[in-house]
C-alpha positions in Angstrom: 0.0 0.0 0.0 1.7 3.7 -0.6 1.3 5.2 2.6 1.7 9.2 1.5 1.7 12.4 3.5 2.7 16.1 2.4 5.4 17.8 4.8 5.6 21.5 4.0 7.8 21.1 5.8 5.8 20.5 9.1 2.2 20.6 9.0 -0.4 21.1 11.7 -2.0 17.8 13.0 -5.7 17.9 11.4 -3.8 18.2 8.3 -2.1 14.6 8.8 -3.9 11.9 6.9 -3.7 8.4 8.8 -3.2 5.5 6.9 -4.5 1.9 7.9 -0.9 1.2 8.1 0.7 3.7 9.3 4.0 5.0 8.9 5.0 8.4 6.5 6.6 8.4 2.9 8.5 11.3 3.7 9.4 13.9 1.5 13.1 14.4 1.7 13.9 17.5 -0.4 11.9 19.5 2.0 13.9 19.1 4.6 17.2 19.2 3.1 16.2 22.1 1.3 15.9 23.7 4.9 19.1 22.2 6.6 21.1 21.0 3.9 23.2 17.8 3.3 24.0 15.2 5.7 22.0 13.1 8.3 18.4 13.8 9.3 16.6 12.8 12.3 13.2 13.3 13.0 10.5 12.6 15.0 7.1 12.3 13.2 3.4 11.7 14.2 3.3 7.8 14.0 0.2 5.7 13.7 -1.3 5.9 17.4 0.3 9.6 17.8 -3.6 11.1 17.3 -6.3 11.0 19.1 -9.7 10.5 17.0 -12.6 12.8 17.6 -15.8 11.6 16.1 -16.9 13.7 13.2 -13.9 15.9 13.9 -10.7 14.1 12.4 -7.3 14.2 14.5 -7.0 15.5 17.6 -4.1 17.3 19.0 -1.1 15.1 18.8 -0.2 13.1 21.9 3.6 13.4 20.8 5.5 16.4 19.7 7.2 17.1 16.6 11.3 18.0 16.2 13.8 16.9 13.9 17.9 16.9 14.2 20.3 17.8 11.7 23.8 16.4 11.4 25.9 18.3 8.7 28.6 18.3 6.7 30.5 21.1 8.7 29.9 18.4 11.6 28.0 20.5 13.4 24.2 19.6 14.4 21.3 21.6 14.3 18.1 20.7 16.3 14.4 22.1 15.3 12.0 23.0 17.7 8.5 24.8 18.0 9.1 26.0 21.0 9.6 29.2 22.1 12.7 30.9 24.5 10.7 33.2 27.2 13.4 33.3 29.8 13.0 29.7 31.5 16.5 28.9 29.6 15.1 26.0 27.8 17.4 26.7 25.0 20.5 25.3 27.4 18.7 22.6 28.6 17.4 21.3 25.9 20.7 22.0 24.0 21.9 20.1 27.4 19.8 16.9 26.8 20.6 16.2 22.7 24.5 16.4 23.6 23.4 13.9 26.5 22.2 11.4 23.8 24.7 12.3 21.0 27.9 12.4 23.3 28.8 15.9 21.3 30.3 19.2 23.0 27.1 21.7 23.9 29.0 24.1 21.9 28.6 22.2 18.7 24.6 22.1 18.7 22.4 25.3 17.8 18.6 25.3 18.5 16.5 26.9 15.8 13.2 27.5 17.6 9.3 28.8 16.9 9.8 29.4 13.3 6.8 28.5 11.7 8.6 27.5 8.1 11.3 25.7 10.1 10.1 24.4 12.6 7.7 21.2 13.6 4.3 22.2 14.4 4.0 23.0 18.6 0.8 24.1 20.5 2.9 26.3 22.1 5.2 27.4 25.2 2.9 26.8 28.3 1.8 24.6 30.8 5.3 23.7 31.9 5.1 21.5 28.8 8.4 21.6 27.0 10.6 20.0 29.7 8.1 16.9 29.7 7.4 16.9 26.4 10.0 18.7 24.4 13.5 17.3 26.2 12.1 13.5 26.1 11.7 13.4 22.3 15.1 15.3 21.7 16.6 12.8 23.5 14.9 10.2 21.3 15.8 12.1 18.5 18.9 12.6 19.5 20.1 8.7 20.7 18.8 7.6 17.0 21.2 10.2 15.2 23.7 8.5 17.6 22.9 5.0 16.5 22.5 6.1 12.8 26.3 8.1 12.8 27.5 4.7 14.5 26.1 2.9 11.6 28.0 5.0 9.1 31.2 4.8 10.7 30.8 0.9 10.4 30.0 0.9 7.2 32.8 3.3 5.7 35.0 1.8 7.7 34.2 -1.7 7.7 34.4 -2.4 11.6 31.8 -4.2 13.4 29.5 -1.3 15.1 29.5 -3.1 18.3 32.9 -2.0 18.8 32.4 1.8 18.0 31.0 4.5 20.3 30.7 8.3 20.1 33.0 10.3 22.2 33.5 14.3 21.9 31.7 14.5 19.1 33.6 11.9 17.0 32.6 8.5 16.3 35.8 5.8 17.6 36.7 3.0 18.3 37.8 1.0 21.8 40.9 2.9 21.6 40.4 6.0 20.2 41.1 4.9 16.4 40.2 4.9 14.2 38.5 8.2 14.3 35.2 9.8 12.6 34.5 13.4 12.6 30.8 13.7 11.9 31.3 15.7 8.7 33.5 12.7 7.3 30.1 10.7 7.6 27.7 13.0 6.4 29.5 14.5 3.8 27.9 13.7 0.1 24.1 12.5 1.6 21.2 12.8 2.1 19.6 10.5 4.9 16.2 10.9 6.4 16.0 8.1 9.6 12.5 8.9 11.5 12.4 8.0 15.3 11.2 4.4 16.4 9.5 3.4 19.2 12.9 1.8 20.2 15.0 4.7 20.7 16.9 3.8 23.8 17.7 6.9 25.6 20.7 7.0 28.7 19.2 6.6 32.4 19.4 9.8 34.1 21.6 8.4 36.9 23.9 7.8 33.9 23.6 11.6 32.6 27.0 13.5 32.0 25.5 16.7 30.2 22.3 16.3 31.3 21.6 17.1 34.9 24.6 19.4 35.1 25.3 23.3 35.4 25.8 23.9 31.7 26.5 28.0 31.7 23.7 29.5 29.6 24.1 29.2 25.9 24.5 32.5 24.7 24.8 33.9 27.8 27.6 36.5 27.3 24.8 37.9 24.6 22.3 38.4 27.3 24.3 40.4 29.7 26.3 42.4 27.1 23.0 43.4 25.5 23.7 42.1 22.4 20.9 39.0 22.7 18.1 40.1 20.0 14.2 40.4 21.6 11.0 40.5 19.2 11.0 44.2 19.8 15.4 44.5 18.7 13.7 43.5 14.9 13.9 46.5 12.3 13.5 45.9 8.5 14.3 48.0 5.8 12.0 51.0 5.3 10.1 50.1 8.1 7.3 52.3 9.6 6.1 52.5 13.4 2.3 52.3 13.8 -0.1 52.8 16.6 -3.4 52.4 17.6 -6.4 54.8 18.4 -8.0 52.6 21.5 -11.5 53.3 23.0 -11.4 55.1 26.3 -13.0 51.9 27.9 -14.0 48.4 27.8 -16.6 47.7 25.2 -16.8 51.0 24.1 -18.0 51.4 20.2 -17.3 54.3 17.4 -19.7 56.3 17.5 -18.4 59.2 15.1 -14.8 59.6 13.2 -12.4 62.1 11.5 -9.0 61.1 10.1 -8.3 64.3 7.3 -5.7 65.9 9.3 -4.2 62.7 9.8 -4.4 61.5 6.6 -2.8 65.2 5.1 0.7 64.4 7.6 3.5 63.6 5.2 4.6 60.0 5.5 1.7 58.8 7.2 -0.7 56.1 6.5 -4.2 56.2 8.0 -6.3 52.7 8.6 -9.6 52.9 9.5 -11.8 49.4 9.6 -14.8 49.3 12.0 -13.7 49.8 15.2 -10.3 49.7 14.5 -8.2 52.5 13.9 -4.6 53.0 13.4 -1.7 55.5 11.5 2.0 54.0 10.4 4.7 56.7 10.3 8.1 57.2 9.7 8.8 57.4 13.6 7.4 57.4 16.5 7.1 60.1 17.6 5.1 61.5 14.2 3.1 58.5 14.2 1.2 59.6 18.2 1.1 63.1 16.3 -1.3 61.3 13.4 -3.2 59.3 16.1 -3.6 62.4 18.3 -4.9 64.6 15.1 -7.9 62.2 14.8 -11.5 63.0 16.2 -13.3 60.1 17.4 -16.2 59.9 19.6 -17.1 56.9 21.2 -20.2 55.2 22.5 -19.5 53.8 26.3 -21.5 50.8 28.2 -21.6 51.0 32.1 -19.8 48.5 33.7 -19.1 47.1 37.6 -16.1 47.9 39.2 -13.7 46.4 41.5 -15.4 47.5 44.7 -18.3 45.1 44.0 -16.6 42.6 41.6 -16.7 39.8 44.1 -20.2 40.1 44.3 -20.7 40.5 41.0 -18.6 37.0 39.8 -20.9 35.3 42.2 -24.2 36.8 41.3 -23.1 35.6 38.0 -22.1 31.9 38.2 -22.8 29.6 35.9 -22.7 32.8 33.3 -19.6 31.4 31.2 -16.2 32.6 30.9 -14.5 29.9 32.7 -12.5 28.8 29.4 -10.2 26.4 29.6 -9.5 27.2 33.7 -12.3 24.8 35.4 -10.5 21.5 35.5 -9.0 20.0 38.9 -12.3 19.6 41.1 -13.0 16.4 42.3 -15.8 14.5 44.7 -15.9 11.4 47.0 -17.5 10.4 49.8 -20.3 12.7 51.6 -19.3 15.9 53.0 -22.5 16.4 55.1 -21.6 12.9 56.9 -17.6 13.8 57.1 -19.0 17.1 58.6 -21.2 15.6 61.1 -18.2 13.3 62.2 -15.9 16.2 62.8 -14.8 17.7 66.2 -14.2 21.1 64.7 -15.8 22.6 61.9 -14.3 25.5 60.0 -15.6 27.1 56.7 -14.2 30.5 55.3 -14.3 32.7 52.2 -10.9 33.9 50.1 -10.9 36.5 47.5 -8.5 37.0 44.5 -8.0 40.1 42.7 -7.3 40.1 38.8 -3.1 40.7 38.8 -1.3 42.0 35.2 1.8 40.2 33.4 3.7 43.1 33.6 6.2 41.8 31.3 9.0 43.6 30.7 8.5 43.4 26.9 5.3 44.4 25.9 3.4 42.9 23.3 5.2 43.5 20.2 5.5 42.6 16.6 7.0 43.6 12.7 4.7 43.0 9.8 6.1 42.6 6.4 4.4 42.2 3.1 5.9 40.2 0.0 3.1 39.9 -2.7 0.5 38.1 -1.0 2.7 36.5 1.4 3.0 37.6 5.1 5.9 37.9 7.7 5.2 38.2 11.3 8.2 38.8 14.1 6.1 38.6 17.1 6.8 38.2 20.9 4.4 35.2 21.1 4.4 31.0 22.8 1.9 30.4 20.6 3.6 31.0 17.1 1.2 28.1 15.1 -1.3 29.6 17.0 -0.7 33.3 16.2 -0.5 31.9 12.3 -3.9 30.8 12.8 -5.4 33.5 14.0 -3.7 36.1 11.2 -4.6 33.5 8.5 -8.6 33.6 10.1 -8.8 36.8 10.4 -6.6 38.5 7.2 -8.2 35.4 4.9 -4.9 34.4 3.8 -4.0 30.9 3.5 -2.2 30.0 6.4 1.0 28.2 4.0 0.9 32.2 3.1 2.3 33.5 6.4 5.4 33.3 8.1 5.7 33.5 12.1 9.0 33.9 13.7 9.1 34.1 17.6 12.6 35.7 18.9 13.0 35.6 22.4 10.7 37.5 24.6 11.0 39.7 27.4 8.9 37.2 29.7 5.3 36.5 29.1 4.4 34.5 32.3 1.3 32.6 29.9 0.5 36.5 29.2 1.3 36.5 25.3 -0.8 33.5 23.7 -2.4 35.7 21.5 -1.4 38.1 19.0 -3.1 41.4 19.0 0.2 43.2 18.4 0.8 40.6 15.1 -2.8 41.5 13.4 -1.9 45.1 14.2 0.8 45.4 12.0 -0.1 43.1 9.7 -3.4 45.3 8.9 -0.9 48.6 9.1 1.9 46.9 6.8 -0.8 45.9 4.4 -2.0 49.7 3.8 1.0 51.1 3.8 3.1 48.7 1.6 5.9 48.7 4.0 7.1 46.9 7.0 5.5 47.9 9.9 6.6 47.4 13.7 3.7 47.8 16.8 4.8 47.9 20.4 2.2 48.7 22.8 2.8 51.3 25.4 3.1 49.9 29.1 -0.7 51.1 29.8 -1.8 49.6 26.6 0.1 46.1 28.2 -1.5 46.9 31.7 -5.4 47.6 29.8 -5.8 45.6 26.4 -3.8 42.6 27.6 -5.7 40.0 29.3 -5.2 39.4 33.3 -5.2 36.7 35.8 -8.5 35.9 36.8 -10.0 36.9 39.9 -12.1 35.0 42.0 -14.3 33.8 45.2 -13.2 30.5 46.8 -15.6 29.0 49.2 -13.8 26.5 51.6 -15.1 23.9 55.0 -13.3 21.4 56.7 -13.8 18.9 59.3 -11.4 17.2 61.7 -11.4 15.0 64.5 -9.0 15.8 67.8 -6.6 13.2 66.9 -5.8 15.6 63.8 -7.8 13.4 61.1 -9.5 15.3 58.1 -13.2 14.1 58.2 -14.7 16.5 55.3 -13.3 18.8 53.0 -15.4 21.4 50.3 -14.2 23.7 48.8 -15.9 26.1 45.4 -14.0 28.1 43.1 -16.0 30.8 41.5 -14.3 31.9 38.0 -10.2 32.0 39.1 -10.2 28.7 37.9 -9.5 24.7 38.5 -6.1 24.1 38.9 -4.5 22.4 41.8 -8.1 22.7 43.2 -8.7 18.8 44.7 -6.9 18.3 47.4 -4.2 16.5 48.1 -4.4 15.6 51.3 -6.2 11.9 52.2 -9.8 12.6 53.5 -12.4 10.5 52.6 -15.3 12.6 52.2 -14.6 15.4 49.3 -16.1 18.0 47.1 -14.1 20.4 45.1 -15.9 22.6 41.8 -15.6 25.3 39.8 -17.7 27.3 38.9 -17.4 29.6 35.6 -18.9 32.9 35.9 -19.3 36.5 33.7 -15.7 38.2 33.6 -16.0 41.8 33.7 -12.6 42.1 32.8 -10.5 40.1 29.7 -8.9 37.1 31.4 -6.6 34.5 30.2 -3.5 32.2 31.1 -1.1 33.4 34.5 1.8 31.9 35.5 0.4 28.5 37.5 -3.1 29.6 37.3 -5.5 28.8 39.5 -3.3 26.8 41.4 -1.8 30.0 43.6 -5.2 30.8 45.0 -6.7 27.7 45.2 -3.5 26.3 47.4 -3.8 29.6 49.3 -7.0 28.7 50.2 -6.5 25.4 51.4 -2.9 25.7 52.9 -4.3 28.8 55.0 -7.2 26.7 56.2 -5.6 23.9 56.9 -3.6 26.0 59.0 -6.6 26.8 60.7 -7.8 23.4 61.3 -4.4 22.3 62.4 -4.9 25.4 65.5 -8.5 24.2 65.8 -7.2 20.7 67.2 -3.8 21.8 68.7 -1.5 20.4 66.5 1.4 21.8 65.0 0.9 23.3 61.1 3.7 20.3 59.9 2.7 17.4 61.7 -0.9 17.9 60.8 0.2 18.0 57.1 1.7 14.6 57.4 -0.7 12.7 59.6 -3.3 13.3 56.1 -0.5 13.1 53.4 0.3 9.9 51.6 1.7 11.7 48.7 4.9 10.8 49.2 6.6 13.3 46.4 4.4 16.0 48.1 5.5 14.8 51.8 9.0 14.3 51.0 9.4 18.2 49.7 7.4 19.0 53.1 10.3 17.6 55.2 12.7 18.5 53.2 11.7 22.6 53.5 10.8 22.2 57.5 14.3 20.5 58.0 16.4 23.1 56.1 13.9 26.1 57.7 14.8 24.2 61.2 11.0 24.3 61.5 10.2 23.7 65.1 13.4 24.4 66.6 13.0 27.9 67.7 10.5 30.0 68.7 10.3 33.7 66.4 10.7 36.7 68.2 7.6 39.5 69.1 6.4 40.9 66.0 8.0 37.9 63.7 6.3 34.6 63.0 6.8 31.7 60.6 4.8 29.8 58.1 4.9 26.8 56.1 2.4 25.7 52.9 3.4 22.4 50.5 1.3 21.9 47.0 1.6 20.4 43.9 0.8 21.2 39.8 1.9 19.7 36.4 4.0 17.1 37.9 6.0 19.5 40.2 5.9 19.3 44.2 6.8 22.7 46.0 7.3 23.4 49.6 7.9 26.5 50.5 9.0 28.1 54.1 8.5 32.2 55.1 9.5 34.0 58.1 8.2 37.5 58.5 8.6 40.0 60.5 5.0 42.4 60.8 4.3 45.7 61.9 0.0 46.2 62.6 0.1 50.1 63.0 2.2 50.6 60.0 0.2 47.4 58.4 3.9 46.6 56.8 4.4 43.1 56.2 8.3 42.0 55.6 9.4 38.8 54.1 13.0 38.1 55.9 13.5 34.6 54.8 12.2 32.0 52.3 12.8 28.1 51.9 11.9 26.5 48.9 11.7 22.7 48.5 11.0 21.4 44.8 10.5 18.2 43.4 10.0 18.3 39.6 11.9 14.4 39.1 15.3 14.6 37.6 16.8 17.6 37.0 18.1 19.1 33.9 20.5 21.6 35.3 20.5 22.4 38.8 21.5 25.9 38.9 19.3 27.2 36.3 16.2 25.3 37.9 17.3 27.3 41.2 17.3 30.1 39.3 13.3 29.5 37.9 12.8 28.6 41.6 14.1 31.8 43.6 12.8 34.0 40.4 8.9 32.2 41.1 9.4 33.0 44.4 9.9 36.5 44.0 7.3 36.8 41.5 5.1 35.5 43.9 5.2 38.0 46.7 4.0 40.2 44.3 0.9 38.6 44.0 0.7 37.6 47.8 1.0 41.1 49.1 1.2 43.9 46.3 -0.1 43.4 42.6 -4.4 43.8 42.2 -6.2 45.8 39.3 -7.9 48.5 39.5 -10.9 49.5 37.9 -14.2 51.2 37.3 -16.6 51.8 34.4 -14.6 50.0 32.0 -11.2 51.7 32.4 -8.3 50.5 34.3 -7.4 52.5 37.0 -3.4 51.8 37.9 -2.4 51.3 34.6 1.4 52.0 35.1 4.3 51.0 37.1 4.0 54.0 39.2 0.2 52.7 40.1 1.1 48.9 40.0 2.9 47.7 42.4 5.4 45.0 42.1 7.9 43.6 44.2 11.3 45.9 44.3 14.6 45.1 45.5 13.6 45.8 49.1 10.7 43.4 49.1 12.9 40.8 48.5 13.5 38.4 51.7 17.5 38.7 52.8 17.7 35.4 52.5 16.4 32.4 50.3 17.1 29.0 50.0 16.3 26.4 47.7 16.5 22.5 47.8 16.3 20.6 45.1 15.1 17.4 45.2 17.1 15.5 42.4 14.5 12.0 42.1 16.8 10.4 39.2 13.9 7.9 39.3 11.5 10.0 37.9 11.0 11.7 34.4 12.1 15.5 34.3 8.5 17.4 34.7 8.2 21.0 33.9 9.4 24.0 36.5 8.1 27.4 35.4 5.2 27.5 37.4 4.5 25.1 40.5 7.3 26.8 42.6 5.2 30.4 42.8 2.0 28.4 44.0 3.5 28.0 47.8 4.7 31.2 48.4 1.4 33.0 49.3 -0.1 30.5 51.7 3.4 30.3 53.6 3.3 34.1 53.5 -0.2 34.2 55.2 0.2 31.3 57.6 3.1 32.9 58.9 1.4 36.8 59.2 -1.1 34.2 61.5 1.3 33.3 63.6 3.2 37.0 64.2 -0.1 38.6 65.1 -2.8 36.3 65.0 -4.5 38.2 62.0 -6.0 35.4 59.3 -5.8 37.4 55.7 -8.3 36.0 53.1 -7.7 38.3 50.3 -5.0 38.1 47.5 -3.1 40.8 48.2 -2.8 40.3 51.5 -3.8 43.7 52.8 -3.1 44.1 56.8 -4.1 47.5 57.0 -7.7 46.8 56.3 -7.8 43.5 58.7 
């Protein structure tokens, strides 16, 4: 049977046509025509790779593309969708390919989120590409191994058992004879696809791998000289901006452009509601957008000061998204409470909290004919290509989306506003065109963090067993909602509910409040019966991952040992997300009349199974932390009638140099045993709760809002 399938030279997976079969007739030229001669490894959607959704073909794929290219130079070149945002996956997943291929770190280059490059990806998120990404390079990368071994057999007639691959050369026992791996590739063309078989080295075997490989390209990031999506300039390129309504939902009433459109240089685009000039600079192009007239028809809208109201009124009202999984049920609460020697139940808030990248949303447009060319700060570069091709009705083989590294995004840059911006701009004015939004059009048109109203009650007996637990998420979302402590009567939900602000994908989602919530209440239960915070933790834990990091962070703290002095107090919280465990330690010291709370010291314990390289996951660690306290005691939105309210740095605050704790610690707990899981979100999800539990125990003050705000308590 010919089994047949189009590579152009990736293709998204409802394009992929399954074939009783299975297995691909690749087509060769189109990736040599990208890479080159010599030896090409890649990794393809097999036969069982996609899911099947009645009467909607393929679903997303279960496995993720990449290919590796070995050339004639000797150097190797590896392909990959995803995107570089600051987590430093470009060193370790550089790291784990010379793992496989037994090659020098400095000999391997990453090509990433190029859309004509690279393999289709979903996109950066989810603390995905660590799980995903680094376990098919390896793959990838031991089957180039294998395949080079083969060759040097071959051309030099030796039996391959006797050959291995050492510094980048193929050799024999004792050192000869000797194969660089542009003496092997030199002349082909050799596609090899990835088999199930690959054979990839234990970590507890790892050289490269699970070692502090210095950053690649790291001398580029602190000269300045690394590149961001906003660094890109094209030739004759033109800077355009956009008129925005004065509020949410507001529509255009009324319009005049002619003194715009009379500015020399100046291109005028004005589409429904959308309205935008390109100029030669900057500066000329807010002239053009300040000459327009516009009026504007305005809707009323609620406002922060009754917005928890509000997302419970309207439950059940939609806009949960993609945010509601994680509840769970068992058991019967009502029986679990009647069983219960204490009974506790408590409402949290959660205010909506900004990105506040340090990049803002940016992207360069440029026209060729009919085809399109997007730079573009995004992790969703497929995505983005999507959405231009929908919404410009190009074909989507008619656009080109390349993703430099970004300035962070924190799950804030998924979509593309900035992309279709420029596009619409560049089209008009028949030149390139870049967009970067302003820092209040990042703090305003972005979309935030949800907010939201958690519901919690728990029962316990004296002896310190959990009887009941219940707890309801309105609209923050699902994540790391069920518990994971061991009580056998249960209920956790989510409940969607009517956004009045734009919300979206946050660094961990959910999971910060929802383990606020039940870290600070079993805190409170733990009081309720007498027992101290840790031991209660472990007498309901049989998560042993999750217990381990617990002990691990109350041993290095020297939890228990002393007592904190008037006015300071300490806290502990444990939780886990995507295959991550987190424990996390705070002392603070707190000050009522000034209501001042100071983190003075943080312990971290993480668990996220074997570990890539250990410094740079301390980094991601101690940098989540920090992040965190801004959302435990600083960063909320602002806002009424539509408009946001502290729109700029000066209005937002987040944490400076002096909220950050003199000391803080990290443990890393290396489980060899265990596949690498993500790290760029689990280890901010601890840091509130510890924060809390421990302003508890300095003043005996419970906060229940996100920020934690002690001068309203």
């Amino acid at each position: 049977m010919n089994k047949t399938s189009t590579l152009e030279p990736f293709i998204e997976p409802e394009r992929y046509e399954l074939h009783e079969i299975g297995g691909w007739e690749l087509d060769r030229r189109q990736f040599f025509r990208i890479a080159g001669g010599g030896v090409i490894v890649a990794l393809l959607l097999g036969e069982n790779a996609l899911a099947q959704r009645p009467g909607r073909g393929p679903a997303a794929p279960r496995e993720v593309g990449a290919w590796l290219h070995v050339g004639e130079d000797s150097n190797v070149t590896v392909y990959t969708g995803k995107v570089e945002i600051g987590q430093n996956i470009r060193t370790s997943l550089t790291q784990v390919v010379s793992e496989e291929l037994h090659t020098p770190v400095e000999r391997i280059r990453l090509v990433m989120a190029d859309t004509a490059l690279t393999p289709y990806d979903a996109g950066t998120f989810g603390s995905s590409t660590t799980p995903q990404m680094a376990s098919q390079l390896r793959r990838v990368a031991a089957t180039a191994r294998e395949e080079l071994i083969g060759l040097a057999a071959d051309q030099g007639k030796i039996d391959r058992t006797t050959l291995s691959i050492k510094d980048g050369k193929v050799v024999g026992p004792d050192g000869k004879p000797s194969f660089d791996f542009g003496d092997l590739t030199k002349g082909k063309q050799l596609m090899r696809v990835v088999g199930a078989d690959a054979a990839t080295t234990p970590a507890d075997k790892w050289t490269t791998a699970g070692t502090s490989v210095p950053k690649v390209d790291g001398r580029a990031f602190v000269t300045g000289g690394h590149q961001y999506a906003s660094d890109v300039k094209r030739p004759g390129m033109l800077i355009g901006k956009v008129l925005r309504p004065p509020s949410f939902k507001a529509t255009l009433a009324s319009i005049k452009t002619d003194d715009a459109e009379k500015m020399a240089g100046v291109t005028v685009v004005h589409d429904g509601d959308f309205v935008a000039v390109a100029a030669p600079s900057e500066h000329e192009a807010q002239e053009a957008l300040d000459a327009i007239q516009a009026e504007w028809k305005e809707t009323p809208q609620p406002s922060a000061k009754e917005l928890f109201d509000y997302l419970r009124k309207h439950a059940g009202a939609g806009g949960g998204g993609g945010f509601g999984r994680g509840g769970d049920s068992r058991g019967a609460v009502e029986e679990g409470m009647k069983a219960a020697d204490a009974k506790l139940e408590a409402t949290y808030t959660v205010a909506y909290i900004a990105h506040a990248p340090l990049e803002t949303r940016t992207a360069t447009a440029e026209w060729d004919g009919g085809k399109l060319t997007v730079w573009t700060g995004t992790q969703r570069p497929f995505g983005v290509r999507g959405d231009l091709a929908r919404a410009l009705n190009v074909p989507e083989d008619g656009i080109h989306v390349i993703a430099p590294d970004m300035g962070s995004g924190y799950g804030g840059k998924h979509t593309g506003e900035a992309a279709l911006e420029a596009a619409r701009l560049a089209k008009a004015a028949g030149k390139p065109v870049k967009v970067v939004w302003t820092r209040k059009e990042e703090m305003t048109w972005a979309y935030f963090r949800p907010a939201g109203v958690i519901d919690v009650k728990g029962g316990v007996k004296k002896d310190g067993v959990l009887t009941a637990w219940e707890c309801h998420n309105y609209n923050s979302g699902g994540s790391a909602l069920a518990t994971p402590y061991d009580v056998a009567n249960r209920r956790t939900e989510f409940h969607s509910a009517d956004s009045p602000l734009k919300q979206g994908s946050y660094r961990g989602l959910a999971a910060t409040a929802n383990a606020f919530v039940r870290e600070s209440h079993m805190d409170d239960l733990a009081q309720a019966v007498g027992m101290d915070p840790v031991a209660f933790r472990i007498k309901n834990l049989k998560e042993q991952r999750l217990r381990a990091v617990l002990e691990a962070a109350a041993d290095k703290f020297g939890w228990g040992k002393d007592k904190p002095a008037a006015g300071r107090g300490f806290g502990i919280a444990c939780a886990t997300e995507k295959g991550s465990y987190i424990a996390t330690c705070a002392e603070v010291t707190v000050d009522k009349n000034r209501g001042r709370i100071q983190v003075e010291r943080l312990v971290c314990a993480f668990d996220c199974g074997a570990v890539l390289n250990p410094d740079h996951l301390k980094n991601q660690i101690e940098g989540g932390a920090i992040m965190a306290l801004g959302g435990a005691l600083f960063e909320h939105i602002d806002f009424a009638d539509g408009k946001i309210l502290n729109a700029a740095f000066a209005d937002y605050r987040v944490p400076r140099f002096r909220d950050a704790p003199a000391v803080l610690e990290v443990v890393l707990v290396d489980r060899k045993d265990i596949a690498s899981a993500g790290a760029g979100e689990t280890p901010l999800i601890a840091t509130a709760p510890a924060i809390g539990n421990a302003v508890f125990a300095a003043c005996g003050v419970r906060l229940r809002s996100l920020p934690m705000d002690l001068s309203h308590a």
